[in-house]
OpenMM code with the backbone's topology and positions (N, CA, C; nanometers):
from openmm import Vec3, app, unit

residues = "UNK UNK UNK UNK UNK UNK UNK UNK UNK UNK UNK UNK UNK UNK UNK UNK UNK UNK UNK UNK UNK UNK UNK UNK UNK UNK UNK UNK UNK UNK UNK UNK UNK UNK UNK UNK UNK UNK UNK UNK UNK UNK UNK UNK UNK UNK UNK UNK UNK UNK UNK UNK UNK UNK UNK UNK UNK UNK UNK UNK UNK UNK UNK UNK UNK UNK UNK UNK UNK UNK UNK UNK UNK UNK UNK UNK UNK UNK UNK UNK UNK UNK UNK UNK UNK UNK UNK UNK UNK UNK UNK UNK UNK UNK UNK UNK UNK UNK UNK UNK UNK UNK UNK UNK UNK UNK UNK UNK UNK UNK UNK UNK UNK UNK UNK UNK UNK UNK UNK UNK UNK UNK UNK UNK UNK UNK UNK UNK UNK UNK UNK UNK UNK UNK UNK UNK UNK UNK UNK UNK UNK UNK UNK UNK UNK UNK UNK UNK UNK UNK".split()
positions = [
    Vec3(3.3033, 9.2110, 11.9723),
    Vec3(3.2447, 9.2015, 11.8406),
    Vec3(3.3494, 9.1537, 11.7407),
    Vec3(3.2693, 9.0798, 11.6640),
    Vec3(3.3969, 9.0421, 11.5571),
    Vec3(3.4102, 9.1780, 11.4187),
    Vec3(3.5379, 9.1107, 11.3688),
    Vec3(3.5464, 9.1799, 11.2774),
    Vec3(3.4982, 9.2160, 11.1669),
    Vec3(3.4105, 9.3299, 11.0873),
    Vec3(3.2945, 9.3279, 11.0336),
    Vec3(3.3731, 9.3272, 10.8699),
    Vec3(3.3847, 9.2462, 10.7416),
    Vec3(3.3936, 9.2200, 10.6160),
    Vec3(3.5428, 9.2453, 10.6078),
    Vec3(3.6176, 9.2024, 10.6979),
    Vec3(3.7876, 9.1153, 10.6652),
    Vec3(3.7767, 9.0728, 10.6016),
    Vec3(3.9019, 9.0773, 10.4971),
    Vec3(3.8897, 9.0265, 10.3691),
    Vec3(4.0322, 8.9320, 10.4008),
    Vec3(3.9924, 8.7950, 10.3279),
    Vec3(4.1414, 8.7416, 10.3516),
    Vec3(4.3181, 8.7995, 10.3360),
    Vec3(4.3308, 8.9156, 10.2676),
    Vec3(4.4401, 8.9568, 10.2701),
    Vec3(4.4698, 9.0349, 10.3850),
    Vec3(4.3503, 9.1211, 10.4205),
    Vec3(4.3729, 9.1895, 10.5488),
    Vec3(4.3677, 9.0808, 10.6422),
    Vec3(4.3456, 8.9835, 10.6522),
    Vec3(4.4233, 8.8682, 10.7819),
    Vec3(4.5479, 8.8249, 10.7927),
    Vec3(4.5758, 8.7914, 10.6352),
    Vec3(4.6750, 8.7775, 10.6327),
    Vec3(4.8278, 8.8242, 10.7125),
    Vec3(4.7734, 9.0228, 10.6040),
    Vec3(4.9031, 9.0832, 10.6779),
    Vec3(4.8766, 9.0856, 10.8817),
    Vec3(4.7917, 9.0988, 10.9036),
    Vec3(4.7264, 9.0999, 11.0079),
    Vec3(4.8300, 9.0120, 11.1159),
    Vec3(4.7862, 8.8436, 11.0516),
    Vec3(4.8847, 8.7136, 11.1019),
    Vec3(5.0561, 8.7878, 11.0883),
    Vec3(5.0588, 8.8163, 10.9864),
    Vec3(5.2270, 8.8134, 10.9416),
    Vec3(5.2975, 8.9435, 11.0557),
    Vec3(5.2445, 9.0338, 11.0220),
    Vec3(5.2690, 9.1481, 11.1397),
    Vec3(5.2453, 9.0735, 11.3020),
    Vec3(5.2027, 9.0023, 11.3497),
    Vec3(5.1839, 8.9370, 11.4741),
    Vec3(5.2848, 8.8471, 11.4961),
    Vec3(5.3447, 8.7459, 11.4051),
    Vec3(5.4392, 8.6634, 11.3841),
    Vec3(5.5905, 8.7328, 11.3993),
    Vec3(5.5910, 8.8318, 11.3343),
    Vec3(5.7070, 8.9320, 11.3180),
    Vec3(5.7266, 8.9970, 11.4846),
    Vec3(5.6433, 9.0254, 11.5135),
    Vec3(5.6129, 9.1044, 11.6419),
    Vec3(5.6823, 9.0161, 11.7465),
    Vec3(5.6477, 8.8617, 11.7499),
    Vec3(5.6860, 8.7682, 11.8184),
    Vec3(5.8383, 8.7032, 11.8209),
    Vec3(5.8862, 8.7128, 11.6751),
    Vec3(5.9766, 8.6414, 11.6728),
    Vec3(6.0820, 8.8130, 11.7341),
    Vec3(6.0768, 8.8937, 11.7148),
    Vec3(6.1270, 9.0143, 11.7773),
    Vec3(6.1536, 9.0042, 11.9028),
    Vec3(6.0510, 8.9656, 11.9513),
    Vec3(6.0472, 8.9521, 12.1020),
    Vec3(6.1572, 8.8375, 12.1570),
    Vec3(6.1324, 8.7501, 12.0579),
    Vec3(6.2011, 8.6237, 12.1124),
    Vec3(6.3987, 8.6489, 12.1018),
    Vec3(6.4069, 8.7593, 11.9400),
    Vec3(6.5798, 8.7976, 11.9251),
    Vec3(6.5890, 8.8753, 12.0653),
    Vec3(6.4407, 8.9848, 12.1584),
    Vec3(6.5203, 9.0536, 12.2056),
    Vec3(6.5592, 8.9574, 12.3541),
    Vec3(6.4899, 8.8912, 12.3611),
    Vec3(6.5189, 8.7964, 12.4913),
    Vec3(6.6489, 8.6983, 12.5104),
    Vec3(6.6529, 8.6604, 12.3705),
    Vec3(6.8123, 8.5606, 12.3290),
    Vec3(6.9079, 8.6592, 12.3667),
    Vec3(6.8898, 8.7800, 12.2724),
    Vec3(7.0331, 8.8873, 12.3373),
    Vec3(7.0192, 8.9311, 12.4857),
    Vec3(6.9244, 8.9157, 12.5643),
    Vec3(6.9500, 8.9747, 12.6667),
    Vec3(7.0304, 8.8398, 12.7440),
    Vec3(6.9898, 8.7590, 12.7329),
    Vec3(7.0509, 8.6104, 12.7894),
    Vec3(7.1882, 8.6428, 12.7570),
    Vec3(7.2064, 8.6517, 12.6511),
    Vec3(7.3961, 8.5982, 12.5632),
    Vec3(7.4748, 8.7316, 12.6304),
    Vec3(7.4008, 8.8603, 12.6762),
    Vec3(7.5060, 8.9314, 12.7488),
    Vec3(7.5175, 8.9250, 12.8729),
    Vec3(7.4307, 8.8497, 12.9558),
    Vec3(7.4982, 8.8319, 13.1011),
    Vec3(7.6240, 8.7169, 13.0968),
    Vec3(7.6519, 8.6942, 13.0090),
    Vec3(7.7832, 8.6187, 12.9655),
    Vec3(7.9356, 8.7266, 12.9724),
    Vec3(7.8853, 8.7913, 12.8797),
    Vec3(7.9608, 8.9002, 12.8586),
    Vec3(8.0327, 8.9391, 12.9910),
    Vec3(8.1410, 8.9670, 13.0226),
    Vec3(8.2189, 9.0367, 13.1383),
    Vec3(8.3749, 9.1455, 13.0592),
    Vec3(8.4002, 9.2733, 13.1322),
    Vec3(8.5022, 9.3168, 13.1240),
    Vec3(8.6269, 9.2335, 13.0643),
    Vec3(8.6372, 9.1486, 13.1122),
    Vec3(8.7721, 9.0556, 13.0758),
    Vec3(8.7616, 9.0293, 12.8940),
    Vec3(8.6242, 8.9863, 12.9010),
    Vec3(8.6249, 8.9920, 12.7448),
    Vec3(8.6312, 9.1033, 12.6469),
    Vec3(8.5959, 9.2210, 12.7056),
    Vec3(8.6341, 9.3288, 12.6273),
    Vec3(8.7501, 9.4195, 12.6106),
    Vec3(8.8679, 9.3499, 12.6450),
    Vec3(9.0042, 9.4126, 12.6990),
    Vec3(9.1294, 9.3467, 12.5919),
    Vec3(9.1245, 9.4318, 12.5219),
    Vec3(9.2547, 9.4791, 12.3863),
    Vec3(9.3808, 9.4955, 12.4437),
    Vec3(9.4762, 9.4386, 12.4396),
    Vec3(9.6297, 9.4501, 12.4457),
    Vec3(9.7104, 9.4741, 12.2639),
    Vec3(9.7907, 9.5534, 12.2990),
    Vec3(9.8522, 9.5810, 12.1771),
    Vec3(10.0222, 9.5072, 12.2014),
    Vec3(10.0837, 9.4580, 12.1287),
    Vec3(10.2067, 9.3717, 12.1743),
    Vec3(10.3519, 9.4568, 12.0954),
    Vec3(10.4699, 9.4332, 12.1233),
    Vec3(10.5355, 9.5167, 12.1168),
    Vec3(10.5810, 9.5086, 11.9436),
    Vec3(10.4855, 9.4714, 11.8156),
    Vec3(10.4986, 9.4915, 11.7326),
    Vec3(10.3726, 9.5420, 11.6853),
    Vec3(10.2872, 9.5969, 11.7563),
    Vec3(10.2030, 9.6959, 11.7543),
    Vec3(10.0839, 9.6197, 11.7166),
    Vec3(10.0672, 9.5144, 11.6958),
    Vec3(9.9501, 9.3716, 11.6979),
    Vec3(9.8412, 9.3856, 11.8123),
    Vec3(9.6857, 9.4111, 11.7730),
    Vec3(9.6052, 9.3893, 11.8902),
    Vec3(9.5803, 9.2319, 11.9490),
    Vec3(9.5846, 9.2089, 12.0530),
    Vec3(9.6157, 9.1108, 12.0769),
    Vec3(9.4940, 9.0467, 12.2004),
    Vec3(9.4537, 8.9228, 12.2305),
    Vec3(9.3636, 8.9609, 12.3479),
    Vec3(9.4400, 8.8874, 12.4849),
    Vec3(9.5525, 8.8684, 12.4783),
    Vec3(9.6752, 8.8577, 12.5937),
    Vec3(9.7468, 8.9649, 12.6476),
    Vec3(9.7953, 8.9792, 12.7582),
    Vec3(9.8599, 9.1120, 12.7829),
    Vec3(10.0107, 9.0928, 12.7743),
    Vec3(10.0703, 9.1876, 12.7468),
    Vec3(10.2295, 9.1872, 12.6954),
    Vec3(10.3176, 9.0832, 12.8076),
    Vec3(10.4160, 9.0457, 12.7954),
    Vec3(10.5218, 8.9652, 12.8702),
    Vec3(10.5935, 9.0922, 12.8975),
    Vec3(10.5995, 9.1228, 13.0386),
    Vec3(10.6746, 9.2181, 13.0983),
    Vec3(10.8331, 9.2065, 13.1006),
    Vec3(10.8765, 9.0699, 13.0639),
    Vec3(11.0117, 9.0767, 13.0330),
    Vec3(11.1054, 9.0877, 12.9343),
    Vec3(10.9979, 9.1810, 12.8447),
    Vec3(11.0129, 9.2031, 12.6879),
    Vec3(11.0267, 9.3594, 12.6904),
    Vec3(10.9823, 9.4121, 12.8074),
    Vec3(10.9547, 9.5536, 12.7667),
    Vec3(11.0947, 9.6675, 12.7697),
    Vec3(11.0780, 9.7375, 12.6761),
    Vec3(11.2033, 9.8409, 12.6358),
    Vec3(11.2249, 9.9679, 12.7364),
    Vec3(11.3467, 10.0160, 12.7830),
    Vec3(11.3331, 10.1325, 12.7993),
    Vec3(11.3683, 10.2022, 12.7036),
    Vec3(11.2561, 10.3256, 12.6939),
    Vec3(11.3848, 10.4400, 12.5796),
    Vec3(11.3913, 10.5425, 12.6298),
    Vec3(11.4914, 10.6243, 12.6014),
    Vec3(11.5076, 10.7311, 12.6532),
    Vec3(11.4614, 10.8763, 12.5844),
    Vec3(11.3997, 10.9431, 12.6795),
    Vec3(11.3440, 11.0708, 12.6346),
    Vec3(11.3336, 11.1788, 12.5556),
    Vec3(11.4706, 11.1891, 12.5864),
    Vec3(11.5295, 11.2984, 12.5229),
    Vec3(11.5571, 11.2598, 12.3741),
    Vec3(11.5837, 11.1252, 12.3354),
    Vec3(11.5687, 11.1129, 12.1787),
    Vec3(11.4777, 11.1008, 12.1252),
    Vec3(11.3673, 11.1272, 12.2137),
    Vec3(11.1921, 11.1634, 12.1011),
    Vec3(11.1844, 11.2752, 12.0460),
    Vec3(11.1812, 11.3177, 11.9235),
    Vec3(11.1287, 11.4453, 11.8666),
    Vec3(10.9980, 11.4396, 11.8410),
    Vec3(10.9508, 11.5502, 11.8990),
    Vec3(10.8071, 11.5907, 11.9229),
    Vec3(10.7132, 11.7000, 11.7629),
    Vec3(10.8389, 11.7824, 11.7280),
    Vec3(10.8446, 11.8542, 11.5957),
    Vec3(10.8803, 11.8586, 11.5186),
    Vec3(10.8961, 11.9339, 11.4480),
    Vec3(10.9314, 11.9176, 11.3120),
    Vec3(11.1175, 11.9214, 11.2481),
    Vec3(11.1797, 11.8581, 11.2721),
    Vec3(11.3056, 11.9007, 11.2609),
    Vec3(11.3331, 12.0345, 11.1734),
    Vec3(11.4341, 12.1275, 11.2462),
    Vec3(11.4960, 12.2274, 11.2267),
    Vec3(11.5641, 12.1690, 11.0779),
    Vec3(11.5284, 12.2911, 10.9731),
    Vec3(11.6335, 12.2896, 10.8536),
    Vec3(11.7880, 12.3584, 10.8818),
    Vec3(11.8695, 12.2735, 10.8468),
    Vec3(11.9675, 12.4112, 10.8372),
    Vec3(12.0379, 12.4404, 10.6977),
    Vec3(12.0625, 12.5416, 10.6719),
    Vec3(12.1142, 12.6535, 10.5651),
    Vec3(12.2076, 12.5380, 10.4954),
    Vec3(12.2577, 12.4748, 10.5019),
    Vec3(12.3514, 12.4071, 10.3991),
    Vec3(12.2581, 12.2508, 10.3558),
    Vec3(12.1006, 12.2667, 10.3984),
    Vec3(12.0378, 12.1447, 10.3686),
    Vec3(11.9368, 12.1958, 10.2500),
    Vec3(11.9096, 12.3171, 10.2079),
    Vec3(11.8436, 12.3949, 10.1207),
    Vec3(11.9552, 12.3415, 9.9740),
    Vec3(11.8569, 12.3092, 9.8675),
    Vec3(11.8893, 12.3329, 9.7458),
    Vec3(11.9201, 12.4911, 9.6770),
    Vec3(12.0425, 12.4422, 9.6304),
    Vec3(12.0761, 12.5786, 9.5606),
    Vec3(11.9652, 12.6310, 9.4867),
    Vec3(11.9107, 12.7881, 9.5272),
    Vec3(11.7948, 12.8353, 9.4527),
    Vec3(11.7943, 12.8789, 9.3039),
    Vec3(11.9225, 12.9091, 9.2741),
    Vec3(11.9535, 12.9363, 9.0987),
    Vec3(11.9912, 12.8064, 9.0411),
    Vec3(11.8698, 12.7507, 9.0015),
    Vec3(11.8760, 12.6594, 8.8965),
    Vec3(11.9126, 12.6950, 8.6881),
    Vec3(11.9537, 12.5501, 8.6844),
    Vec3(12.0135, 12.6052, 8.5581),
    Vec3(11.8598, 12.4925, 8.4535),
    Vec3(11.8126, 12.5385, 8.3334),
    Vec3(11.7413, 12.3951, 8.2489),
    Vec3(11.7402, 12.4414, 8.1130),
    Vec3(11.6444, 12.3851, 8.0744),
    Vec3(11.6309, 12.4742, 7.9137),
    Vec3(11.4752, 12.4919, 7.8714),
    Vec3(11.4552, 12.5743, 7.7597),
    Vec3(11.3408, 12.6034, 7.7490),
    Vec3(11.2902, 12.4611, 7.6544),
    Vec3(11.1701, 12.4373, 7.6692),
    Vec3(11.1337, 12.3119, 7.5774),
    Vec3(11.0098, 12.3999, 7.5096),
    Vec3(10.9461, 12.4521, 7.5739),
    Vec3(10.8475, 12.5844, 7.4545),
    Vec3(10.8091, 12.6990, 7.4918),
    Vec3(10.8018, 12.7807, 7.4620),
    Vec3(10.7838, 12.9576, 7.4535),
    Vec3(10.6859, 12.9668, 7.3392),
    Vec3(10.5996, 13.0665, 7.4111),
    Vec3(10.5170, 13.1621, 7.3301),
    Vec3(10.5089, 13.2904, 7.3108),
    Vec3(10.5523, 13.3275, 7.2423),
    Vec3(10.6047, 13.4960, 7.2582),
    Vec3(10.4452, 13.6059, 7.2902),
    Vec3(10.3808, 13.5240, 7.1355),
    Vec3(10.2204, 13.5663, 7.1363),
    Vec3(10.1377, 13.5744, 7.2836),
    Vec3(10.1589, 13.4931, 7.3393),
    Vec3(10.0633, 13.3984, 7.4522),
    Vec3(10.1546, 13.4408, 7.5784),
    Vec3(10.2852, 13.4452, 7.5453),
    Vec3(10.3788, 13.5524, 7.6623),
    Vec3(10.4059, 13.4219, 7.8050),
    Vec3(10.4098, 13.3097, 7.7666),
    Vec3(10.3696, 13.2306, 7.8525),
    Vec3(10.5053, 13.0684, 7.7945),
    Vec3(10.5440, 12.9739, 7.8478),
    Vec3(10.6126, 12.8616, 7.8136),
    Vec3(10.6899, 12.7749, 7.9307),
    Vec3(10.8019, 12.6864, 7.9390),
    Vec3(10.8384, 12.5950, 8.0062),
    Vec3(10.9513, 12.5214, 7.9926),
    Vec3(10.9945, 12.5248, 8.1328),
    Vec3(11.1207, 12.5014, 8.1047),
    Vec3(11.1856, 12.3753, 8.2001),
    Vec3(11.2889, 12.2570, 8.1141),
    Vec3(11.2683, 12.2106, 8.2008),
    Vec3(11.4040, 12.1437, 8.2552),
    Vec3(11.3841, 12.1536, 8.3942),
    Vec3(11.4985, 12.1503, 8.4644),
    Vec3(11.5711, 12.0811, 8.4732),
    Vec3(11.7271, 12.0673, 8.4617),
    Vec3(11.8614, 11.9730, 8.4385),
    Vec3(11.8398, 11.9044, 8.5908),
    Vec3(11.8203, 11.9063, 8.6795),
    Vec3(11.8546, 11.8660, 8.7653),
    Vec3(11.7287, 11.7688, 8.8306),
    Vec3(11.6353, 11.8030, 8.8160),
    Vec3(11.4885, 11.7412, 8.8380),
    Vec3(11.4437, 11.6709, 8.7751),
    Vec3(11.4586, 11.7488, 8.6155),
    Vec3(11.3612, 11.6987, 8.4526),
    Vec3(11.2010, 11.7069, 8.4612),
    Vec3(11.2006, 11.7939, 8.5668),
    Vec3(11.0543, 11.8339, 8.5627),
    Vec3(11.0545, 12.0046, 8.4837),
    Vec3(10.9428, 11.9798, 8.4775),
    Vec3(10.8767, 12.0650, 8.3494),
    Vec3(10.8542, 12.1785, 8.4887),
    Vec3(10.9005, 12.3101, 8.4296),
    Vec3(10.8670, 12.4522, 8.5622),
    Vec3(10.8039, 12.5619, 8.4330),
    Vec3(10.6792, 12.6128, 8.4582),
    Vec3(10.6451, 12.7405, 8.4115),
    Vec3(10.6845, 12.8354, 8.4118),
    Vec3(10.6913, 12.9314, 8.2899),
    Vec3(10.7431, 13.0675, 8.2988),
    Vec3(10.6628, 13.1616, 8.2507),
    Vec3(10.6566, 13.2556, 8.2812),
    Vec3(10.5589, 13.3528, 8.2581),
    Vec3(10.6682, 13.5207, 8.2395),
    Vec3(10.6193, 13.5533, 8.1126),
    Vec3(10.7100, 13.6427, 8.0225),
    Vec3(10.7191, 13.7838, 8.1104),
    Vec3(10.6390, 13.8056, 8.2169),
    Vec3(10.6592, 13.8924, 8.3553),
    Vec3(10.7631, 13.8652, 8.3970),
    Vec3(10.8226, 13.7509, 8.4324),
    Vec3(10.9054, 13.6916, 8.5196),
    Vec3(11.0724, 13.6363, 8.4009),
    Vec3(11.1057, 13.7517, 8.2654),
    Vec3(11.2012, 13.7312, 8.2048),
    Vec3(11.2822, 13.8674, 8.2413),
    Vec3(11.4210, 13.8148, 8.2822),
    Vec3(11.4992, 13.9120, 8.2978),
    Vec3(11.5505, 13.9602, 8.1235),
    Vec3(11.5794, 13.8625, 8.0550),
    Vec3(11.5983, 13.9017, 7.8858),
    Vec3(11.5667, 13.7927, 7.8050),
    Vec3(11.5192, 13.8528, 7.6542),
    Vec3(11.4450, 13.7823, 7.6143),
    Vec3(11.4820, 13.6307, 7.5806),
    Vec3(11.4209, 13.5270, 7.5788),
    Vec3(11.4455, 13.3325, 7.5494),
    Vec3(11.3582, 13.2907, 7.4571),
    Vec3(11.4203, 13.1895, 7.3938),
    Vec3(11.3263, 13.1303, 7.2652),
    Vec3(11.3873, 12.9811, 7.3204),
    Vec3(11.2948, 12.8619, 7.2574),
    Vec3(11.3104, 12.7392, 7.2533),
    Vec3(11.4852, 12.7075, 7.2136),
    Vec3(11.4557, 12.6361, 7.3035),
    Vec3(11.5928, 12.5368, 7.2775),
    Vec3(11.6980, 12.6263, 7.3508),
    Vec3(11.6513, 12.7260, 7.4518),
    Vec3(11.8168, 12.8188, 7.5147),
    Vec3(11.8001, 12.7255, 7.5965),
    Vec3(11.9186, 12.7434, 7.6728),
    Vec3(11.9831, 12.6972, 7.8236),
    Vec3(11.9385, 12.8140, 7.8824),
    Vec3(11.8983, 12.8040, 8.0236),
    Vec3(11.8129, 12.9702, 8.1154),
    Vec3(11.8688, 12.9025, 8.2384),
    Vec3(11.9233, 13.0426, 8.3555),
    Vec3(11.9174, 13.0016, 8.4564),
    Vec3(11.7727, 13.0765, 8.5510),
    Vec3(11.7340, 12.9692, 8.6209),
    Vec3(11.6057, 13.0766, 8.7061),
    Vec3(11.6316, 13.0570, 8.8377),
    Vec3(11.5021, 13.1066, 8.8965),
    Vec3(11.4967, 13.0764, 9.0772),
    Vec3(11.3219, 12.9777, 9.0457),
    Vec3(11.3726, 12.8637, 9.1027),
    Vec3(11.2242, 12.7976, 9.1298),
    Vec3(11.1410, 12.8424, 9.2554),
    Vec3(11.0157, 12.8941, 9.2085),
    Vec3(10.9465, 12.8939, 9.3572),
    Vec3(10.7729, 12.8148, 9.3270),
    Vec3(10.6826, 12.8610, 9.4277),
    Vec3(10.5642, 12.7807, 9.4661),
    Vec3(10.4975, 12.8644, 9.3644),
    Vec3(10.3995, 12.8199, 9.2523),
    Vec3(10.3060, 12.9070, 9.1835),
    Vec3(10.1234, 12.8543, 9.2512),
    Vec3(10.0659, 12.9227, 9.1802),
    Vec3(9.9778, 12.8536, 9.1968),
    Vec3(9.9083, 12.7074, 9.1509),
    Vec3(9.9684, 12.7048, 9.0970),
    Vec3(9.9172, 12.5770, 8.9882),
    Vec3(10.0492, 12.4672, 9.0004),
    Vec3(10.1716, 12.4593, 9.0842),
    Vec3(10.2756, 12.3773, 9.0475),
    Vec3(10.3727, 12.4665, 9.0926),
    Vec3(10.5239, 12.4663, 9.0200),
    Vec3(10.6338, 12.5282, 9.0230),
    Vec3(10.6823, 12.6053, 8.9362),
    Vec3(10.7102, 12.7313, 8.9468),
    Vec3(10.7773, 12.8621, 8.8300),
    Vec3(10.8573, 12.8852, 8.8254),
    Vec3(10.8785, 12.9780, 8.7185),
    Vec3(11.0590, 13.0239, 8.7358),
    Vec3(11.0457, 13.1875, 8.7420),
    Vec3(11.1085, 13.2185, 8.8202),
    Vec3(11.1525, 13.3774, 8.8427),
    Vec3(11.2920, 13.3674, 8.7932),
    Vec3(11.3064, 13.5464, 8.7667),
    Vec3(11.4241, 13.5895, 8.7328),
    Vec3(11.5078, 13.4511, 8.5944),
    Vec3(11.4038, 13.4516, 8.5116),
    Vec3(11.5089, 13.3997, 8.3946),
    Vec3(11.6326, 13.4685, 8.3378),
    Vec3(11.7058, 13.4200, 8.2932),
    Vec3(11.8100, 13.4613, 8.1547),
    Vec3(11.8649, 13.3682, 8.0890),
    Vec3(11.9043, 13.3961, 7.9968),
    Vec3(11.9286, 13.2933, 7.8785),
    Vec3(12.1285, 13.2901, 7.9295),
    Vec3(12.1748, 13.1467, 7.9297),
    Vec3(12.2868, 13.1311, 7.9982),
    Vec3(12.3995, 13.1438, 7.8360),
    Vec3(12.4915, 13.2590, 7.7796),
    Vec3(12.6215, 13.2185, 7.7296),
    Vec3(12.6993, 13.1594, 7.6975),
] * unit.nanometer
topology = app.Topology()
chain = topology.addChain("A")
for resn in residues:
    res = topology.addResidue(resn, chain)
    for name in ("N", "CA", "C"):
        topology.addAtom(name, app.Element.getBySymbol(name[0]), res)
């Protein structure tokens, strides 16, 4: 039986969806062709001895020995005379006595270290010279154990 009051647009999409359907068919048949081409050999990456992917394999009369034992695997060992001296010397650039809170900043770095009026051995105002201990705060770097330097 035919189709009972198709309207030309419903043929339309009708045609266009059938066309689409076809030419689908036809990409999936082209790709199946273009990979029996395809072989292992073509999918095989060499890296060359400046670390370049390459699709040649290295010249074996290039290749290095190294020796083992000079690979480090971790983290190199610190030792005690590679540590920065922990009593740093800087000056205060502002204090808040109110707010109990200010910053100081270091001769040796010139970075700016927080201080927090918990952490004063005696009392500092702007513009002293302080020696502290820098450590990890939460927010950056602090100073413990201030005093105002003589």
């Amino acid at each position: 039986m035919g189709r009972s009051q198709e309207s030309f647009n419903k043929k339309e999409v009708r045609k266009k969806k059938e066309r689409k359907r076809k030419e689908k068919e036809k990409k999936r048949l082209a790709r199946k062709e273009s990979d029996k081409s395809n072989s292992l050999d073509d999918m095989i990456a060499y890296v060359d001895e400046k670390g370049m992917i390459t699709s040649t394999p290295p010249d074996p009369s290039k290749k290095e020995n190294i020796e083992l034992d000079g690979i480090e695997v971790s983290v190199p060992k610190r030792n005690a005379e590679d540590d920065p001296d922990p009593l740093r010397e800087g000056i205060v650039t502002f204090f808040d006595e109110s707010k109990g809170y200010g910053f100081i900043k270091d001769s040796e770095t010139q970075e700016s270290v927080f201080v927090h009026k918990n952490d004063l051995l005696e009392e500092i105002k702007k513009d002293n010279t302080v020696s502290f201990k820098r450590v990890k705060g939460k927010k950056g770097p602090s100073a413990i154990q201030v005093k105002p330097l003589n």
